[in-house]
PDBQT receptor file of N, H, CA, C and O in Angstrom, charges set to zero:
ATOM      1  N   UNK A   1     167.439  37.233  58.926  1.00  0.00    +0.000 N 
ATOM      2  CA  UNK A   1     168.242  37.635  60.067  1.00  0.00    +0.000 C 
ATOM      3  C   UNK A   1     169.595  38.220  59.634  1.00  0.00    +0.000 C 
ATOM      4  O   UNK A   1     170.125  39.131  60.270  1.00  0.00    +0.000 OA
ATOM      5  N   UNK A   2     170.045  37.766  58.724  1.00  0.00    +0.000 N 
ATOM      6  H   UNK A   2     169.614  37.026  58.208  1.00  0.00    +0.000 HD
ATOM      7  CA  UNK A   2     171.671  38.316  58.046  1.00  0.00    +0.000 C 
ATOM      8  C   UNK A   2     171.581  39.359  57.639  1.00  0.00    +0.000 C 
ATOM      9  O   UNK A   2     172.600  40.005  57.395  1.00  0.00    +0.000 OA
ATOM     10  N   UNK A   3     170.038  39.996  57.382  1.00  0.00    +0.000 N 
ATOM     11  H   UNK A   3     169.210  39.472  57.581  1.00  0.00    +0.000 HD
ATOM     12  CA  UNK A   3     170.461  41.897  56.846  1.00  0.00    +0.000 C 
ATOM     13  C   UNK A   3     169.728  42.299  58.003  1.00  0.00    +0.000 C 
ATOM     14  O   UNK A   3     168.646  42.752  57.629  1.00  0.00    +0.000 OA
ATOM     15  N   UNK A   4     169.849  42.334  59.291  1.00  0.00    +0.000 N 
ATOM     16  H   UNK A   4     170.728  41.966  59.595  1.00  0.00    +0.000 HD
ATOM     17  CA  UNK A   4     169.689  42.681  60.644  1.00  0.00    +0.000 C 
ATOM     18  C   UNK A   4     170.864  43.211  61.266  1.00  0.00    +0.000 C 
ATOM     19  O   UNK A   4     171.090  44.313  61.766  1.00  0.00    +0.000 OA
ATOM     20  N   UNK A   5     171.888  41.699  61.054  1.00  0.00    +0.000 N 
ATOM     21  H   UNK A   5     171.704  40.804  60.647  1.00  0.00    +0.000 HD
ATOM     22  CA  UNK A   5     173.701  42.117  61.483  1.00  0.00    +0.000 C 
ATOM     23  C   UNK A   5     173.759  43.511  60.762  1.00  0.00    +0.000 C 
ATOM     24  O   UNK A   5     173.599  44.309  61.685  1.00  0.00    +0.000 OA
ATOM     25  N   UNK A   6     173.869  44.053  59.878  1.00  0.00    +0.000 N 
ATOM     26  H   UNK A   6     173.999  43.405  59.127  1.00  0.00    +0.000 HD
ATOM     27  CA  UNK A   6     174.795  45.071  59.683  1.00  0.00    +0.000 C 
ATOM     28  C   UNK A   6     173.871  46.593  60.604  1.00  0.00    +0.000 C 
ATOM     29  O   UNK A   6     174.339  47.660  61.001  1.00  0.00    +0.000 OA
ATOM     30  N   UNK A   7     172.729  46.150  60.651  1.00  0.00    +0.000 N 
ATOM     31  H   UNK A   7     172.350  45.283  60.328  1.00  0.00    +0.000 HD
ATOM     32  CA  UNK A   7     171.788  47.265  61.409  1.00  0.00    +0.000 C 
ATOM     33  C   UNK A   7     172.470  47.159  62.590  1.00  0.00    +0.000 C 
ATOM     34  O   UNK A   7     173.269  48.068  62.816  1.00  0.00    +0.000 OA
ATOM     35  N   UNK A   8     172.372  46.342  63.353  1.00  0.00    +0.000 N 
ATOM     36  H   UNK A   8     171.723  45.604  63.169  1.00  0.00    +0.000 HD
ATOM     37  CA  UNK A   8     172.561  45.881  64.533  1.00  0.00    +0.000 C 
ATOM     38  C   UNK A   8     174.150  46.438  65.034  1.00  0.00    +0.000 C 
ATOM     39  O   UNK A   8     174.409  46.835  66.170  1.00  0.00    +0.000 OA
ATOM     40  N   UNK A   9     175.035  46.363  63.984  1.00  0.00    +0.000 N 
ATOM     41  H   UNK A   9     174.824  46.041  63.061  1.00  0.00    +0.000 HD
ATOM     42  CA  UNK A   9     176.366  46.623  64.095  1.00  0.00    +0.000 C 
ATOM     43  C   UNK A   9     176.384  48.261  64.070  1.00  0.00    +0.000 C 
ATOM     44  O   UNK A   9     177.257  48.726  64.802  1.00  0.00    +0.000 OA
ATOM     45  N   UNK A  10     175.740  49.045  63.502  1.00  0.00    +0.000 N 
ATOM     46  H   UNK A  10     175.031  48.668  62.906  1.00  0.00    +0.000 HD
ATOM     47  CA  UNK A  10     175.736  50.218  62.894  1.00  0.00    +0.000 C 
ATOM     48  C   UNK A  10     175.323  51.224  64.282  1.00  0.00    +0.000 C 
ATOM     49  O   UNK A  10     175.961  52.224  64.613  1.00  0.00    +0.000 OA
ATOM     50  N   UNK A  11     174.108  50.691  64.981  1.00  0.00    +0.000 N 
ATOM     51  H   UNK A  11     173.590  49.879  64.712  1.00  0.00    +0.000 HD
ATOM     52  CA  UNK A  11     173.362  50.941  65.778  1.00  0.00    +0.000 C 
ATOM     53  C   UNK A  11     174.331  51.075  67.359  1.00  0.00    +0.000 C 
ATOM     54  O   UNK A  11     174.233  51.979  68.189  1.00  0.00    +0.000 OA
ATOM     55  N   UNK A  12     175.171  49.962  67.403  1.00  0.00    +0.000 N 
ATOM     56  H   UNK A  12     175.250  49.229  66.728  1.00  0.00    +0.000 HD
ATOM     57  CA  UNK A  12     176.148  50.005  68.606  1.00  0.00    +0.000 C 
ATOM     58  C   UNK A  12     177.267  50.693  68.360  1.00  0.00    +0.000 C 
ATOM     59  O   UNK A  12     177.800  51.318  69.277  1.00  0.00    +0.000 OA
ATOM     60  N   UNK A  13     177.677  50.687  67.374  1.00  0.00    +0.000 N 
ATOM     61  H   UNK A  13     177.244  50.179  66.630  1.00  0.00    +0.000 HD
ATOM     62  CA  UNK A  13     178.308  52.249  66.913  1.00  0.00    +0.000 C 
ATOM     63  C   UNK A  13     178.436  52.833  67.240  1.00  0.00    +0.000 C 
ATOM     64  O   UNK A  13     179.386  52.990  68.007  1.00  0.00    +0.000 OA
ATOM     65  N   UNK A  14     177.543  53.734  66.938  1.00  0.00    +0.000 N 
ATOM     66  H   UNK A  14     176.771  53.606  66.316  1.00  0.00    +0.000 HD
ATOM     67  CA  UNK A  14     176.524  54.601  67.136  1.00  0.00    +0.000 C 
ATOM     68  C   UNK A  14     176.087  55.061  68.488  1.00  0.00    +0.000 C 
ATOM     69  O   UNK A  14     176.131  56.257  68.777  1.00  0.00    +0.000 OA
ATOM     70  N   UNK A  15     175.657  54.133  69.342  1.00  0.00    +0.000 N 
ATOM     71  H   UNK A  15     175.621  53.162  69.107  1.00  0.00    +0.000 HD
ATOM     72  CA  UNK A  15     176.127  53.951  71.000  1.00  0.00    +0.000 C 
ATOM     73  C   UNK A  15     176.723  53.932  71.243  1.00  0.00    +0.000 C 
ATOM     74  O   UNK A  15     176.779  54.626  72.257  1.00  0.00    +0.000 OA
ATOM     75  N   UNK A  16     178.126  53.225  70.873  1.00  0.00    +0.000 N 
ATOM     76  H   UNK A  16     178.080  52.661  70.049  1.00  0.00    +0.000 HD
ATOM     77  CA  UNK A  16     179.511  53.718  71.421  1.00  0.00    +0.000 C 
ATOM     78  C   UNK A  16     180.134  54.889  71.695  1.00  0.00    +0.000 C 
ATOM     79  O   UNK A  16     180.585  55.408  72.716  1.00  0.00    +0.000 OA
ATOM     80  N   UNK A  17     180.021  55.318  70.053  1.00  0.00    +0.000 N 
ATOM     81  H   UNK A  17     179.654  54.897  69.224  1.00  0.00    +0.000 HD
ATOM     82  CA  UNK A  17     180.746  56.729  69.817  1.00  0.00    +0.000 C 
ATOM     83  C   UNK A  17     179.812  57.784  70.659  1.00  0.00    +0.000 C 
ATOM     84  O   UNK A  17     180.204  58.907  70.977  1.00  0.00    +0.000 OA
ATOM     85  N   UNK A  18     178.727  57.337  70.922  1.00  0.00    +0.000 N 
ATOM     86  H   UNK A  18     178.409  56.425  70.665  1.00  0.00    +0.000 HD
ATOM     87  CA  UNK A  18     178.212  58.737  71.623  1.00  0.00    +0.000 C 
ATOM     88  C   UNK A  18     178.211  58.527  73.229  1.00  0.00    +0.000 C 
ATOM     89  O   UNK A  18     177.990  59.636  73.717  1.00  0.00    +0.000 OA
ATOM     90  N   UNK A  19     178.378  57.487  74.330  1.00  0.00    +0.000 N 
ATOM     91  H   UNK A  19     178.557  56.586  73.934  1.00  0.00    +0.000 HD
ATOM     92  CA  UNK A  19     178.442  57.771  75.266  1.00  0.00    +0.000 C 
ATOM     93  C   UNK A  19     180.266  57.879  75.314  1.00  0.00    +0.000 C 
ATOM     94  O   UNK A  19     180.737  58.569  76.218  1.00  0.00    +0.000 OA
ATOM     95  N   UNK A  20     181.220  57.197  74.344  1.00  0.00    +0.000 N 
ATOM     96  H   UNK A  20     180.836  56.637  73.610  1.00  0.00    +0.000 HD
ATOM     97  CA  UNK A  20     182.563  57.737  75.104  1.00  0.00    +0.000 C 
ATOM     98  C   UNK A  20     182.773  59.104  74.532  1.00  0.00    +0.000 C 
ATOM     99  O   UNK A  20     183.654  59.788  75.055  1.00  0.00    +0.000 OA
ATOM    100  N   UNK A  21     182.072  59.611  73.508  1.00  0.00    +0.000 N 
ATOM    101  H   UNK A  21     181.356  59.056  73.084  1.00  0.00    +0.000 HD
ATOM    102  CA  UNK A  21     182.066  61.501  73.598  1.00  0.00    +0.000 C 
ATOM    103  C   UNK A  21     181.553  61.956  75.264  1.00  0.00    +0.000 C 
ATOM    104  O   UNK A  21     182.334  62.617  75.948  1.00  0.00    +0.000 OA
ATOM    105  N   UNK A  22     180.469  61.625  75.710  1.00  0.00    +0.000 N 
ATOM    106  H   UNK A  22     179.835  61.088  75.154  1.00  0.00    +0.000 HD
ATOM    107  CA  UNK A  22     179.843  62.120  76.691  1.00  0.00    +0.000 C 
ATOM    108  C   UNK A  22     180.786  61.660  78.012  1.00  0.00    +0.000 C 
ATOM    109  O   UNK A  22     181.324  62.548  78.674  1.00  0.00    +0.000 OA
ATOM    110  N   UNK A  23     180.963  60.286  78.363  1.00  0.00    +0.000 N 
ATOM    111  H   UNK A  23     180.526  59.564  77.826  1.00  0.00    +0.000 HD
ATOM    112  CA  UNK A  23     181.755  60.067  79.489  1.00  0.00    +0.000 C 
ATOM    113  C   UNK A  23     182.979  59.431  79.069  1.00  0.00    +0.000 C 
ATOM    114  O   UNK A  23     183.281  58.312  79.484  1.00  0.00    +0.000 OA
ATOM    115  N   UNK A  24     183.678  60.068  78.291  1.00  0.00    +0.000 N 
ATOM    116  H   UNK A  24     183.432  60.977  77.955  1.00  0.00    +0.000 HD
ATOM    117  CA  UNK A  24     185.024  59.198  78.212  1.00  0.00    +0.000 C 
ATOM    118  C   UNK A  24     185.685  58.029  77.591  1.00  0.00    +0.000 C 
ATOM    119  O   UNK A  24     184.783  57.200  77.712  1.00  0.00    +0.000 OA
ATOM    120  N   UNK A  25     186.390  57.579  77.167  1.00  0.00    +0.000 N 
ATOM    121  H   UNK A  25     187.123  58.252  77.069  1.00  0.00    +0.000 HD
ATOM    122  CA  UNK A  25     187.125  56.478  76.743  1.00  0.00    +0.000 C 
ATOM    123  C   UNK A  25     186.674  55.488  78.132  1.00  0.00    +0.000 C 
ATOM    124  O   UNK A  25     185.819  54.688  77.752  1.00  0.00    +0.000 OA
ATOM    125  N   UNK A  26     186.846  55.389  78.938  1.00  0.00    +0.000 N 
ATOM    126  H   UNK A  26     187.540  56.039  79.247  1.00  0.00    +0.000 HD
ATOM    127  CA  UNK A  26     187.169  54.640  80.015  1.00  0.00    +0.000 C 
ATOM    128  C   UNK A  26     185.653  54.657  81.007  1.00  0.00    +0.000 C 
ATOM    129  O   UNK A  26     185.573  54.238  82.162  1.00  0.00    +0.000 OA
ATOM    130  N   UNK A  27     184.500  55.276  80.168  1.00  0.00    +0.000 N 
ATOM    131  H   UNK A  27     184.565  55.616  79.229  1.00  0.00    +0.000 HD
ATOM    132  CA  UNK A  27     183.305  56.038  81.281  1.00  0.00    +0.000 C 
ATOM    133  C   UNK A  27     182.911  54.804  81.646  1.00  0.00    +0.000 C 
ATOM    134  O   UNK A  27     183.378  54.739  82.783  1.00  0.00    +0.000 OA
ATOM    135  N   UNK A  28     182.253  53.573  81.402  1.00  0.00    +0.000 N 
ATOM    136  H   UNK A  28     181.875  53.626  80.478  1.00  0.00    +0.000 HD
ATOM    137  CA  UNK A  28     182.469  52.389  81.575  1.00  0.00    +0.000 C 
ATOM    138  C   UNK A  28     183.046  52.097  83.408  1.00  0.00    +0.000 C 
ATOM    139  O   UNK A  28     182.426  51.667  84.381  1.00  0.00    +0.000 OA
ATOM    140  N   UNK A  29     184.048  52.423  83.291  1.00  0.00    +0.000 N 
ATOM    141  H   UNK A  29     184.552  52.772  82.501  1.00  0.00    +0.000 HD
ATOM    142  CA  UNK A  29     185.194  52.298  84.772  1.00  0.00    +0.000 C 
ATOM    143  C   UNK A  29     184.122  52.594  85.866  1.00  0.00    +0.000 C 
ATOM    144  O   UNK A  29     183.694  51.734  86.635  1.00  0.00    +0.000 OA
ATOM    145  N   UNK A  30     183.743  53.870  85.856  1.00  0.00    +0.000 N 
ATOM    146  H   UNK A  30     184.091  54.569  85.231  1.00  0.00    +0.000 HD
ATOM    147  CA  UNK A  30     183.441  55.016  86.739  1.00  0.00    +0.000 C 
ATOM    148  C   UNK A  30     181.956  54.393  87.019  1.00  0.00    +0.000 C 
ATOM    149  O   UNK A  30     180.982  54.233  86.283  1.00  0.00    +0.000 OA
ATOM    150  N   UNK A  31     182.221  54.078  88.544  1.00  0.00    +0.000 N 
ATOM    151  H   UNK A  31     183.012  54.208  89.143  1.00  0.00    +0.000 HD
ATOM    152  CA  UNK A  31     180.673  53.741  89.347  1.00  0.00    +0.000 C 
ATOM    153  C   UNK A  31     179.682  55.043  89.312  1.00  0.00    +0.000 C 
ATOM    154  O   UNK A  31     178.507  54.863  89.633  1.00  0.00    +0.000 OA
ATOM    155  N   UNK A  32     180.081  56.227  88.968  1.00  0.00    +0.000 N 
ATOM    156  H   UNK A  32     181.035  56.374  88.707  1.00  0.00    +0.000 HD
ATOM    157  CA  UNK A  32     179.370  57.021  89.565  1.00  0.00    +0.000 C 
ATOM    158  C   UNK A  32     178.225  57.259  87.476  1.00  0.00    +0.000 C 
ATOM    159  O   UNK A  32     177.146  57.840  87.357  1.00  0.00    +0.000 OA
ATOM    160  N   UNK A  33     178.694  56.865  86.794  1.00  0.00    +0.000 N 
ATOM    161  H   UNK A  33     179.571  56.393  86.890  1.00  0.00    +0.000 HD
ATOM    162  CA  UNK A  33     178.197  56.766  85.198  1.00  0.00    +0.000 C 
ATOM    163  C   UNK A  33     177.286  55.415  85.022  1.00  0.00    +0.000 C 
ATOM    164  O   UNK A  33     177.087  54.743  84.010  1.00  0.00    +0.000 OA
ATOM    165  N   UNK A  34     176.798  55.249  86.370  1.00  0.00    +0.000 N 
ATOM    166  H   UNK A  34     176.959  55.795  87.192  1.00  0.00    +0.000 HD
ATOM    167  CA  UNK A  34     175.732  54.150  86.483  1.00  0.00    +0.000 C 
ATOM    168  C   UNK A  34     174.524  54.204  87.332  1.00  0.00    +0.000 C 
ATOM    169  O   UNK A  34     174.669  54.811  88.394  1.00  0.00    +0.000 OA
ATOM    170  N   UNK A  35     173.401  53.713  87.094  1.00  0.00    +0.000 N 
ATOM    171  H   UNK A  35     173.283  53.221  86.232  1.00  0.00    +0.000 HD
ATOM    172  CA  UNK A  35     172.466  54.253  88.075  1.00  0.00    +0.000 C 
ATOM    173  C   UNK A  35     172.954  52.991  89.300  1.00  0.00    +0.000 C 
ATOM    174  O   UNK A  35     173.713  52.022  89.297  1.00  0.00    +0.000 OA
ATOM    175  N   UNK A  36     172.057  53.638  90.265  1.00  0.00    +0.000 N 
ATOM    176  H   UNK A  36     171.441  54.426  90.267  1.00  0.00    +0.000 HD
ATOM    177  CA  UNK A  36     172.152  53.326  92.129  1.00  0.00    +0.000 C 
ATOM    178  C   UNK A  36     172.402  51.992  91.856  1.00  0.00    +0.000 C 
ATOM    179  O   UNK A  36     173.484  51.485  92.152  1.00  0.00    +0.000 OA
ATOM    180  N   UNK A  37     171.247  51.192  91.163  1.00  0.00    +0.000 N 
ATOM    181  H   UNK A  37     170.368  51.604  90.923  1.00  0.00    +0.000 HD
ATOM    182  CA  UNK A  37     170.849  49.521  91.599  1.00  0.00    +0.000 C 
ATOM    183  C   UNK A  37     171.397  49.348  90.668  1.00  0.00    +0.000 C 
ATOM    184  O   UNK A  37     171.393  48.119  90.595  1.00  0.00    +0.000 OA
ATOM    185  N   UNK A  38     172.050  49.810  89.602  1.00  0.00    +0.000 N 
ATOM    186  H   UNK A  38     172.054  50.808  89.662  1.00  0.00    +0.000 HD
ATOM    187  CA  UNK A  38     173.332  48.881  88.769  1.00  0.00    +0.000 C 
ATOM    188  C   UNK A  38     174.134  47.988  89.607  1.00  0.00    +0.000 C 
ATOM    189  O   UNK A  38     174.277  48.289  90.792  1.00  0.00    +0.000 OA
ATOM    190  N   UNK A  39     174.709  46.858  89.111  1.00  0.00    +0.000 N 
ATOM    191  H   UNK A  39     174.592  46.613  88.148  1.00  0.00    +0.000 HD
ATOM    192  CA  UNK A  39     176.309  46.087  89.500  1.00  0.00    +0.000 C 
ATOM    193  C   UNK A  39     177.227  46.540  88.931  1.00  0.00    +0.000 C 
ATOM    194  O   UNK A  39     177.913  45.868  88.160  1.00  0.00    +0.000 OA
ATOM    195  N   UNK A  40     177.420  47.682  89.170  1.00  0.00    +0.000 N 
ATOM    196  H   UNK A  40     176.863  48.228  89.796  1.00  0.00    +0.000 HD
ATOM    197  CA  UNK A  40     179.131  47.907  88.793  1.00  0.00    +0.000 C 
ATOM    198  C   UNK A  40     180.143  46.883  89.011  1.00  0.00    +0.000 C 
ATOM    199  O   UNK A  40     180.858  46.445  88.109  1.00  0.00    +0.000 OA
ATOM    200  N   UNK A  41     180.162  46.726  89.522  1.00  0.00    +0.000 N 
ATOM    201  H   UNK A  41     179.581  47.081  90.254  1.00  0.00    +0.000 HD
ATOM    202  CA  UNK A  41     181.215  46.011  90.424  1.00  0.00    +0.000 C 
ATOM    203  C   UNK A  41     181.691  44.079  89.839  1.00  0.00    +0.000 C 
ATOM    204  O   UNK A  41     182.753  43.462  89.749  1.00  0.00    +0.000 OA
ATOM    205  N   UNK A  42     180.110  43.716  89.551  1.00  0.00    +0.000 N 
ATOM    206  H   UNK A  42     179.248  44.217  89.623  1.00  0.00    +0.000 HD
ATOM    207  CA  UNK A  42     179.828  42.279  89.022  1.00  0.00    +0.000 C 
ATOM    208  C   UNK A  42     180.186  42.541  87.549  1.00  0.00    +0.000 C 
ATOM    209  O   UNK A  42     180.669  41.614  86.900  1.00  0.00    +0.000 OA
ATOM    210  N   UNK A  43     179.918  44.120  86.796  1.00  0.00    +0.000 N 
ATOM    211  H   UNK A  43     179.526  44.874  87.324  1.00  0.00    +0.000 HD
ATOM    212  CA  UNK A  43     180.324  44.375  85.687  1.00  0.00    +0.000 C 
ATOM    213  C   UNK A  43     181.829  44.245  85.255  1.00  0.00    +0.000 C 
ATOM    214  O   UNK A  43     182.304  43.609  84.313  1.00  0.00    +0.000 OA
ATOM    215  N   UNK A  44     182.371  44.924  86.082  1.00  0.00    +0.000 N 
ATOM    216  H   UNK A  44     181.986  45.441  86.846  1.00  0.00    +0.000 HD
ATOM    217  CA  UNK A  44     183.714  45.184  86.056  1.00  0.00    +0.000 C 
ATOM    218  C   UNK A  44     184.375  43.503  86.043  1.00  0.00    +0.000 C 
ATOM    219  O   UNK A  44     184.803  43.133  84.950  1.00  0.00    +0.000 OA
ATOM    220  N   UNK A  45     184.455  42.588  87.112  1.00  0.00    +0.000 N 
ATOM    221  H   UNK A  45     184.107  42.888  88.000  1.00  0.00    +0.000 HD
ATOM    222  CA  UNK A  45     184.196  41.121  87.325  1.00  0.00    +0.000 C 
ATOM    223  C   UNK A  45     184.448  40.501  85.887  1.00  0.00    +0.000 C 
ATOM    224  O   UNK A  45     185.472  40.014  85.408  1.00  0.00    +0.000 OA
ATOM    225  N   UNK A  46     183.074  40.693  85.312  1.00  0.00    +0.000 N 
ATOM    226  H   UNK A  46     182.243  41.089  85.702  1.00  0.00    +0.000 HD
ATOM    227  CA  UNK A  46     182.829  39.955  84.161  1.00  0.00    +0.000 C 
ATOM    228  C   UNK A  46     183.758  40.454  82.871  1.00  0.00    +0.000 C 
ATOM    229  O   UNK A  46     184.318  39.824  81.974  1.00  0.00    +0.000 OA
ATOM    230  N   UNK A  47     183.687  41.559  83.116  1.00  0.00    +0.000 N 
ATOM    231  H   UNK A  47     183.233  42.071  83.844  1.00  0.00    +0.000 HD
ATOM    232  CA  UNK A  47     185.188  42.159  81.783  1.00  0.00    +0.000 C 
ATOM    233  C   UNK A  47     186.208  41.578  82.175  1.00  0.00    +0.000 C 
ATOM    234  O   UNK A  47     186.542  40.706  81.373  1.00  0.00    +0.000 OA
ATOM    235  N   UNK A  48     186.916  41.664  83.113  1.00  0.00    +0.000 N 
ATOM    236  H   UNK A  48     186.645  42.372  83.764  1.00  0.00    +0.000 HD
ATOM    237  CA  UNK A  48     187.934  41.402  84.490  1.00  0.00    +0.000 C 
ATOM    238  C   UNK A  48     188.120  39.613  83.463  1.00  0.00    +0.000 C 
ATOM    239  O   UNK A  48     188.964  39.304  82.623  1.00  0.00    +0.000 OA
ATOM    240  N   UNK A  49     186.981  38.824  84.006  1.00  0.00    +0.000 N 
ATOM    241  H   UNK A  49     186.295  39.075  84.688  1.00  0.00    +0.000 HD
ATOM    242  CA  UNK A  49     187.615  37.816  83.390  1.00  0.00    +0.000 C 
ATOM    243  C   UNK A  49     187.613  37.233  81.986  1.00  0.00    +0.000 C 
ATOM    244  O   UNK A  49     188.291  36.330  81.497  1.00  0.00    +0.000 OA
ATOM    245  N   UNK A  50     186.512  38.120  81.400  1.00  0.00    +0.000 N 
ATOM    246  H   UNK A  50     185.961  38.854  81.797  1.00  0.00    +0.000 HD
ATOM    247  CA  UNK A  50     186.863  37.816  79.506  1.00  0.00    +0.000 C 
ATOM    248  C   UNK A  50     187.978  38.312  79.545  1.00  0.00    +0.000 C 
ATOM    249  O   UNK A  50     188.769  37.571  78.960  1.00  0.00    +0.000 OA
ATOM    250  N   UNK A  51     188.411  39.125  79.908  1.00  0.00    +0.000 N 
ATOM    251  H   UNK A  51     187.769  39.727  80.383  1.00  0.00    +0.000 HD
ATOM    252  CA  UNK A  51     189.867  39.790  78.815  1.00  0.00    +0.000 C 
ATOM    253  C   UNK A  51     191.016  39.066  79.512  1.00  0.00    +0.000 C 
ATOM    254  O   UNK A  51     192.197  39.319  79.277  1.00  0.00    +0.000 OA
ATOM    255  N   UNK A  52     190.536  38.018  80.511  1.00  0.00    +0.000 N 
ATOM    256  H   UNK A  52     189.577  37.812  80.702  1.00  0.00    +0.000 HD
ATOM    257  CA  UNK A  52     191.948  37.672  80.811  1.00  0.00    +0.000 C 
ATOM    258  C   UNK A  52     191.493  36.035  80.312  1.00  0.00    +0.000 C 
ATOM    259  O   UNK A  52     192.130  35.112  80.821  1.00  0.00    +0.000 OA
ATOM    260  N   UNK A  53     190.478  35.736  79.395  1.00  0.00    +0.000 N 
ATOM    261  H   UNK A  53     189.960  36.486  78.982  1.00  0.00    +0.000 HD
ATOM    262  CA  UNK A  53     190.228  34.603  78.803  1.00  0.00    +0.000 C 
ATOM    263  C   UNK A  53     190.666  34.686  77.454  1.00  0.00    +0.000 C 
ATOM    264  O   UNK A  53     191.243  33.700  76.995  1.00  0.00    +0.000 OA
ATOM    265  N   UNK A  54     190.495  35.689  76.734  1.00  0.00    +0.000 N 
ATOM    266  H   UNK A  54     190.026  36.490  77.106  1.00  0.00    +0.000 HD
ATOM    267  CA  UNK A  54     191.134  36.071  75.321  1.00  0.00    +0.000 C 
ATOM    268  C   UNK A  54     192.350  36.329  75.392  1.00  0.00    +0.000 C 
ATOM    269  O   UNK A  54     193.040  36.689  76.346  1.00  0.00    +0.000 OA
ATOM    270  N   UNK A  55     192.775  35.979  73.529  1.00  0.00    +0.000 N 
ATOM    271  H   UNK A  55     192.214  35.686  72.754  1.00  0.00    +0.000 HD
ATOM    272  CA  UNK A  55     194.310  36.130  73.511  1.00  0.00    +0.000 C 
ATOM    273  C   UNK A  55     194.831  36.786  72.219  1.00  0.00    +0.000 C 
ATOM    274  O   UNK A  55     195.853  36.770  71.534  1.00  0.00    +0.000 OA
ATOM    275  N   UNK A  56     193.136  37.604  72.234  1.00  0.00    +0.000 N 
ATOM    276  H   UNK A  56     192.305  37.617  72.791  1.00  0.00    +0.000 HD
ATOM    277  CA  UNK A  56     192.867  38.662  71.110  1.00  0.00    +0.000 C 
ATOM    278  C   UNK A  56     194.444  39.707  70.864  1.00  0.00    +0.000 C 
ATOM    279  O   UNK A  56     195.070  39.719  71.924  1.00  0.00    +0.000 OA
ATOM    280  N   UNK A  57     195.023  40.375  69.956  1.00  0.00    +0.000 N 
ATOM    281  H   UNK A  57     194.514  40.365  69.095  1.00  0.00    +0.000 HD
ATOM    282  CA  UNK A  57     195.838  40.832  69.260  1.00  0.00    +0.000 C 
ATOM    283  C   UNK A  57     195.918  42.587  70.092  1.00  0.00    +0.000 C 
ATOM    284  O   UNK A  57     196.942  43.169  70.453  1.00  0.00    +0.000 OA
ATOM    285  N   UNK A  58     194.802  42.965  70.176  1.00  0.00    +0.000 N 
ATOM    286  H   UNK A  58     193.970  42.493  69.883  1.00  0.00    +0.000 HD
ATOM    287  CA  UNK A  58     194.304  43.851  70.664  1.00  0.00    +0.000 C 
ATOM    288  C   UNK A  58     194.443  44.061  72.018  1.00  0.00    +0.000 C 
ATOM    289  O   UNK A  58     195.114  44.967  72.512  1.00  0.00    +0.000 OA
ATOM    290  N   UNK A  59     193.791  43.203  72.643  1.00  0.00    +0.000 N 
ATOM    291  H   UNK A  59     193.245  42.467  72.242  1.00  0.00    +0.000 HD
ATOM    292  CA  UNK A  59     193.668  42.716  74.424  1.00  0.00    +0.000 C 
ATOM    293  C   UNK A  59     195.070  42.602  74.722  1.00  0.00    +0.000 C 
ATOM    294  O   UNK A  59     195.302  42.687  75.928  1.00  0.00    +0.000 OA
ATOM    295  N   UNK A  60     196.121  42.427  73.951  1.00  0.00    +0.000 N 
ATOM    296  H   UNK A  60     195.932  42.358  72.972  1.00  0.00    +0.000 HD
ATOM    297  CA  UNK A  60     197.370  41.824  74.227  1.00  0.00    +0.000 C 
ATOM    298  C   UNK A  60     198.242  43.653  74.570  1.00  0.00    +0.000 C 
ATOM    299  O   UNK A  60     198.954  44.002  75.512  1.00  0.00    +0.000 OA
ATOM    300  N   UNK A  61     197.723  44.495  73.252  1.00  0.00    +0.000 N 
ATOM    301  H   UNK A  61     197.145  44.212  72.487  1.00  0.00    +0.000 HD
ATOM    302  CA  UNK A  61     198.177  45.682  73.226  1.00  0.00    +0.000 C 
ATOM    303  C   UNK A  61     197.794  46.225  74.411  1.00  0.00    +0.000 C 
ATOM    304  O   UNK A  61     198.681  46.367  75.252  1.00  0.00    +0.000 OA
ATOM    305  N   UNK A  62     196.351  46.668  74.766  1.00  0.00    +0.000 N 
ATOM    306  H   UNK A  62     195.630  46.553  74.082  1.00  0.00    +0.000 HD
ATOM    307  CA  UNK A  62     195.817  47.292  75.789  1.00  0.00    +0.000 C 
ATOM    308  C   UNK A  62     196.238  46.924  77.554  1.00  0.00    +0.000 C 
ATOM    309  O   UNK A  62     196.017  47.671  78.507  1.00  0.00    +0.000 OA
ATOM    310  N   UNK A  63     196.971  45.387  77.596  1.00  0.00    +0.000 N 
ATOM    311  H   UNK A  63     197.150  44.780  76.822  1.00  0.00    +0.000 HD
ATOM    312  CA  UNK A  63     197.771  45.083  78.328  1.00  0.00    +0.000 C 
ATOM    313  C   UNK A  63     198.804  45.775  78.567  1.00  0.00    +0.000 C 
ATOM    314  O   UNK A  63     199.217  46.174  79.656  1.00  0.00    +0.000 OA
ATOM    315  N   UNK A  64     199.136  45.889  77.765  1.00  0.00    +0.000 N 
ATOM    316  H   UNK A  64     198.800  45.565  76.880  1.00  0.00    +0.000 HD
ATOM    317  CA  UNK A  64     200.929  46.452  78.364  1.00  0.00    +0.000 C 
ATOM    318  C   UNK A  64     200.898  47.986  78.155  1.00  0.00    +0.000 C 
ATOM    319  O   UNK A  64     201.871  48.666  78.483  1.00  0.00    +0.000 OA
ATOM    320  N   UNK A  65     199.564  48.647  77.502  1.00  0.00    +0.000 N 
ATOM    321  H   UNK A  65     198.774  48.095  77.236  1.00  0.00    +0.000 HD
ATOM    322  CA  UNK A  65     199.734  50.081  77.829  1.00  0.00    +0.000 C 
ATOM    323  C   UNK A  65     199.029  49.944  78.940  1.00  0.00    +0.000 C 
ATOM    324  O   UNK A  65     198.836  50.914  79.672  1.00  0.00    +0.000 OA
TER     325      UNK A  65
């Protein structure tokens, strides 16, 4: 399972970098970058309260910009 992690890491990457080329830094936000019967909304929620559960270094920056 331990030479999986670095696939696994490589792979979301990889997904990252290519939908915020396509919709944005922020495409995530935008209800309309989701299909119909998605939860946007329960999505948003659930970020909504991790990042106000962490006291990550990062999360702290993205706060105050």
């Amino acid at each position: 399972m331990q030479a999986i992690d670095p696939v696994e890491v490589a792979i979301r990457a990889v997904i990252t970098y290519h939908l915020a080329h396509d919709l944005g830094t922020f495409g995530y936000a935008d209800p309309a970058n989701f299909n119909i019967g998605s939860n946007h909304a329960g999505l948003m929620g659930t970020l909504q309260r991790e990042e106000q559960k962490t006291s990550e270094v990062f999360v702290r920056h993205y706060r105050t910009k």
